[in-house]
N, C-alpha and C positions, 0 to 999 in steps of 0.2 A: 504494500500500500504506500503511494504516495504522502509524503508529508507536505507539500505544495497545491490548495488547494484553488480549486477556477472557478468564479462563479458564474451560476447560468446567467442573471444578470446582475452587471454591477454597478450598479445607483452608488456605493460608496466610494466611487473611482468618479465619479463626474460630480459628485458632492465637492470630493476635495479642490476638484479646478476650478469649481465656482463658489467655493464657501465662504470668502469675504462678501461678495456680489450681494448672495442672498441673506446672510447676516444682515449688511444695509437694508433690505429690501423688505426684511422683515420689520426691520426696529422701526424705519418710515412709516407702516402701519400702524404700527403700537406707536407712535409718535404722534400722529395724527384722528386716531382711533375710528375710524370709519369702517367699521370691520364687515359691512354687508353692504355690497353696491357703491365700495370707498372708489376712487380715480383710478387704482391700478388696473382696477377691471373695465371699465372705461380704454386705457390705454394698452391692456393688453389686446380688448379687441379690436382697435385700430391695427395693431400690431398685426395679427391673422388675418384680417382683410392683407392687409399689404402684402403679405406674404403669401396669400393662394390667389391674390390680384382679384378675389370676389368682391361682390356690392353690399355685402352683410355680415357677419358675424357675431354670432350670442352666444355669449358660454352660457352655461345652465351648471347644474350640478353632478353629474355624470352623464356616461354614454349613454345608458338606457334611458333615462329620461330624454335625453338629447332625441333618441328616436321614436318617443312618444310622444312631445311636443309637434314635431311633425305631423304625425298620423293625427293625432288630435287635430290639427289647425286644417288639416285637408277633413273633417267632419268622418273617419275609419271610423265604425262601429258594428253593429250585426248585421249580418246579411249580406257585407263585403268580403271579398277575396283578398289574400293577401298573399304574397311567394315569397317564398324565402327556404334557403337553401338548407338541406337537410344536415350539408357537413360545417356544423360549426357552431358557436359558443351559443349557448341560450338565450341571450340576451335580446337579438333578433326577431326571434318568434316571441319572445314572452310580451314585447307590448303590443302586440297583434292581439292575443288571448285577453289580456288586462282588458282592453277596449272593448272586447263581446266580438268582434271580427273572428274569422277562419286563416288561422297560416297554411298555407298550400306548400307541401316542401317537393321541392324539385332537388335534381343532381346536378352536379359541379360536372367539370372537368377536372381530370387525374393530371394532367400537365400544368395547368397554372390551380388547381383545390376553390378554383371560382364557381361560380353559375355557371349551367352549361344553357347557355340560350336554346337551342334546341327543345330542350328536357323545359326552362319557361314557357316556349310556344306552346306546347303539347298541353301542359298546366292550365291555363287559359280554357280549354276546352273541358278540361277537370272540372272548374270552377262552374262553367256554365249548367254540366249536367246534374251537377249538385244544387243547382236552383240561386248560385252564391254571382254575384259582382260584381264583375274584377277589377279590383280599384286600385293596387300599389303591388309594385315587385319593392324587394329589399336585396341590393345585389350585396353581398360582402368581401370586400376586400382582405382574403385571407392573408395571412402571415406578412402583408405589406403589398403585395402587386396589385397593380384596379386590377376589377373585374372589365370586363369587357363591355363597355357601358354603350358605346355606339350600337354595337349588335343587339343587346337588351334592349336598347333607345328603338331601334326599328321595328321591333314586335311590339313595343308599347304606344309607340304613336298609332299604330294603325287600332287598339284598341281602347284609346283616350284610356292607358294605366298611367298612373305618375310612379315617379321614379325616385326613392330615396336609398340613395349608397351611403351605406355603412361602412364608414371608413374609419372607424376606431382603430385599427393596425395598420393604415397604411397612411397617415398624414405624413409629409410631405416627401411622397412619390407623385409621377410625374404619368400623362398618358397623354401622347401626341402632342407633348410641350405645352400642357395645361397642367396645374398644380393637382391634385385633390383636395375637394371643396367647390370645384366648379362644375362637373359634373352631376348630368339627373337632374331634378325639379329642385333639389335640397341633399346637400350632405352630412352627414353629423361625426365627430371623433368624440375618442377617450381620452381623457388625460390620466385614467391610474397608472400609480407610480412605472411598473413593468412596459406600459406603452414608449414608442419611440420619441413624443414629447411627454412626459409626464410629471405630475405637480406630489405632493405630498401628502396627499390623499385621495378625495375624488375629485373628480372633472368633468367638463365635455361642452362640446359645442356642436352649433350648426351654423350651416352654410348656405345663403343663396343668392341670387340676386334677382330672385322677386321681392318688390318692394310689399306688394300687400302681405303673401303668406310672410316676412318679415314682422312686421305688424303687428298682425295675430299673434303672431310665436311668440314675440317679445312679451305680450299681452298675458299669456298662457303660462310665460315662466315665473310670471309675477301675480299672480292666484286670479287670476282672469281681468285684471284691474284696465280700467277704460280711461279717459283724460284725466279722470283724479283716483286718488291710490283709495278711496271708499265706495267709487262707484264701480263696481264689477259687471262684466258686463259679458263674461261669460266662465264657462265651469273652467278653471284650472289648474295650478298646480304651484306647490312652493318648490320653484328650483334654482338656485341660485349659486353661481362659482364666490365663493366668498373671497374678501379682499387679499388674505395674507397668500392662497392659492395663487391669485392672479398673481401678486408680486414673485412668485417665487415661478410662476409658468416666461414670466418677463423677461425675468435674469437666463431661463434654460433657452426659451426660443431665439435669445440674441447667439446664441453657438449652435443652434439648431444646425443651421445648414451646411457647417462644419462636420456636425455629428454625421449628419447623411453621409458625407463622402467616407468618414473611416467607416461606417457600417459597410456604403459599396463596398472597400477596401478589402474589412471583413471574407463577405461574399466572397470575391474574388480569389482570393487564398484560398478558402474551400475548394470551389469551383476546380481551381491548379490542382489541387491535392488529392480528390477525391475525383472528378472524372476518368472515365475510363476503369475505375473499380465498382461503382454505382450509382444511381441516377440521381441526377444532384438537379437542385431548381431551377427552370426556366422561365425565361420572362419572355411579356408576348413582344413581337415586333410595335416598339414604340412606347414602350413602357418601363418606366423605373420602379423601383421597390424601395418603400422606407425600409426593409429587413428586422420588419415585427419578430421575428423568429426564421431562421435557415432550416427547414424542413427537410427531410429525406422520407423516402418509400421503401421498406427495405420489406425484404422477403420474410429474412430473418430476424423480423426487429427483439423478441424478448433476448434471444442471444447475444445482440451486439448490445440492448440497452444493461445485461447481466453483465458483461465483458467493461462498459463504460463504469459501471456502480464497483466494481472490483479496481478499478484504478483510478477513483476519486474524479470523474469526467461526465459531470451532471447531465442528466438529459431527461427531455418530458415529453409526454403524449399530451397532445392538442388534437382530437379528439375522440375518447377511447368509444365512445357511446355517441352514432348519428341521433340528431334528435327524432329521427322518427322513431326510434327505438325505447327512446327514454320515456320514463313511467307519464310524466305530466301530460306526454305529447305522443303518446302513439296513436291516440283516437283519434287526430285530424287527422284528414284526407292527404295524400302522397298524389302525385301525378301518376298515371297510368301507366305501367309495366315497373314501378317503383324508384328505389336513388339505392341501385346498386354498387356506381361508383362512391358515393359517398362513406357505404357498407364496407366498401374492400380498404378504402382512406384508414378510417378508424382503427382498422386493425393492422395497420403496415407504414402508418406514420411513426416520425421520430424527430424532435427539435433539439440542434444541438447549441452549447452556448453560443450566443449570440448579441453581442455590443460594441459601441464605440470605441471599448476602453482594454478590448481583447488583445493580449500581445501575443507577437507572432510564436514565443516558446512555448505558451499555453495552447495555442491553435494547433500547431504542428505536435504538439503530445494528442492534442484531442485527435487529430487525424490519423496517428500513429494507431490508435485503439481503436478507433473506426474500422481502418481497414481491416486489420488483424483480425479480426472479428466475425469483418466479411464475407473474408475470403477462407477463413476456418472452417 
């Protein structure tokens, strides 16, 4: 056993390069004391406009809410359709259900773990025979690459669905030289701590550059409240990114875009090390990856991840159980012939550490046990 330990993620490696930063950052709140809806959050959403070059940005208080203020503002409730992808975090489907609405899970593609637009078209016709909707797809940007949002975009215009990408893994990746955030009707991110920008507790935003669903949503994150904070004026929600968060998401997104390049960096080392021993992540033509986590498909995964836990070289399964399989969620409706790819995912994924702050003697040990493993 190693005495040299790697962490899957290391938040206390990018602590230390910004800990005077946010120490200030902090003490200006406590200095000024406006701890809900203080100027930092103000300014850090200016900050995410500029930086995904969208016409909107509202934090709220995490992801999930982030994509239930949406569906809320577009009026989701029962008797709508809702798609969303079988392989991946619950968070997706659960404010579908919250709302009285139907998630419809479709399958990914095994080459990017996204939505497989095909498997959505088919879905669509699901929806109808079930008497249901169809009102919103939810594409997810797995592990950091968009989803495929153009091809999704042309099955949904023709059947007035809107479109809201969940992009909580993949803020700031890029798809055909547009940020994430400006894609779909509205997009939303995570800021927990493990995401690729992430604050010190929870987070989250959305993104659009509709002025009115804007609006609304702002409206929505603030308990429905209308031109004065007593007149509400319609059902909504206490969500709100609180000030000392924002201050501390300020200080991280000024090196953001740094971080992106050593995550590519990251990647790329992989990529060298591990190709041609096993199928390592590809990205679609025209697409960047925030590198939410470096994924593999392995044949053999409990062997190599038994092989990595014997020599101190952390790794996780993201996700061991498709949701259609999971207890809450196997009663709704699947598209027709089912989300087989998503089935085979679950059981043959493996995420290896993955961050800014990975040096190359810890990557090339991790690749060393990889292989070995592999090929044993």
């Amino acid at each position: 056993m190693s005495s040299q330990k790697i962490s899957f993620i290391d938040l206390a490696a990018q602590q230390r390069a910004v800990r005077t930063e946010i120490d200030s950052a902090i003490a200006a709140v406590l200095d000024h004391g406006q701890y809900i809806m203080g100027p930092e959050v103000r300014e850090f959403e200016a900050g995410l406009k500029s930086f995904c070059n969208v016409k909107h940005a509202l934090s709220c208080a995490n992801g999930t809410d982030a994509l239930a203020i949406v569906l809320m503002a577009w009026g989701i409730g029962p008797g709508d359709a809702v798609f969303v992808p079988s392989f991946t975090y619950v968070a997706s489907a659960e404010v579908v259900g919250m709302l009285g609405a139907t998630p419809i899970f479709v399958d990914v593609e095994e080459a990017t773990f996204n939505i497989d637009p095909q498997s959505f078209e088919k879905a669509i016709s699901t929806a109808e025979n079930l008497g249901l909707t169809p009102a919103a797809v939810v594409p997810v940007d797995l592990f950091g690459q968009p989803a495929d949002v153009p091809a999704i975009e042309a099955i949904a215009d023709l059947h007035k669905i809107k479109i809201l990408v969940d992009a909580a893994q993949s803020f700031g990746a890029t798809l055909r030289n547009h940020r994430v955030g400006t894609w779909g009707h509205a997009s939303t991110t995570s800021f927990f701590p493990a995401k690729p920008l992430g604050c010190y507790g929870d987070g989250g935003a959305i993104f659009t550059q509709d002025d009115e669903l804007a609006e609304v949503m702002n409206s929505i994150r603030l308990h429905g409240k209308g031109s004065e904070k007593y007149d509400n004026v319609r059902i909504g929600m206490n969500s709100r990114l609180d000030t000392l968060q924002a201050a501390i998401l300020k200080v991280k997104l000024d090196i953001f875009p740094n971080e992106l390049i050593q995550r590519d960096q990251v990647a790329q080392r992989y990529e060298q090390a591990l190709a041609g021993v096993l199928k390592t992540p590809q990205l679609m033509d025209g697409a960047t990856s925030a590198w939410a986590q470096y994924t593999l498909v392995l044949e053999n995964r409990d062997q190599v991840q038994a092989a990595c836990r014997e020599r101190d070289v952390p790794t996780v399964v993201y996700y061991p159980k498709p949701l259609t399989l999971q207890t809450g969620y196997k009663d709704y409706p699947a598209v027709v012939g089912g989300t087989p790819v998503s089935e085979r995912l679950s059981s043959h994924v493996l995420s290896l550490p993955m961050h800014p702050y990975l040096k190359d003697d810890e990557q090339a040990r991790i690749c060393d046990v990889v292989k070995t493993a592999v090929q044993s």
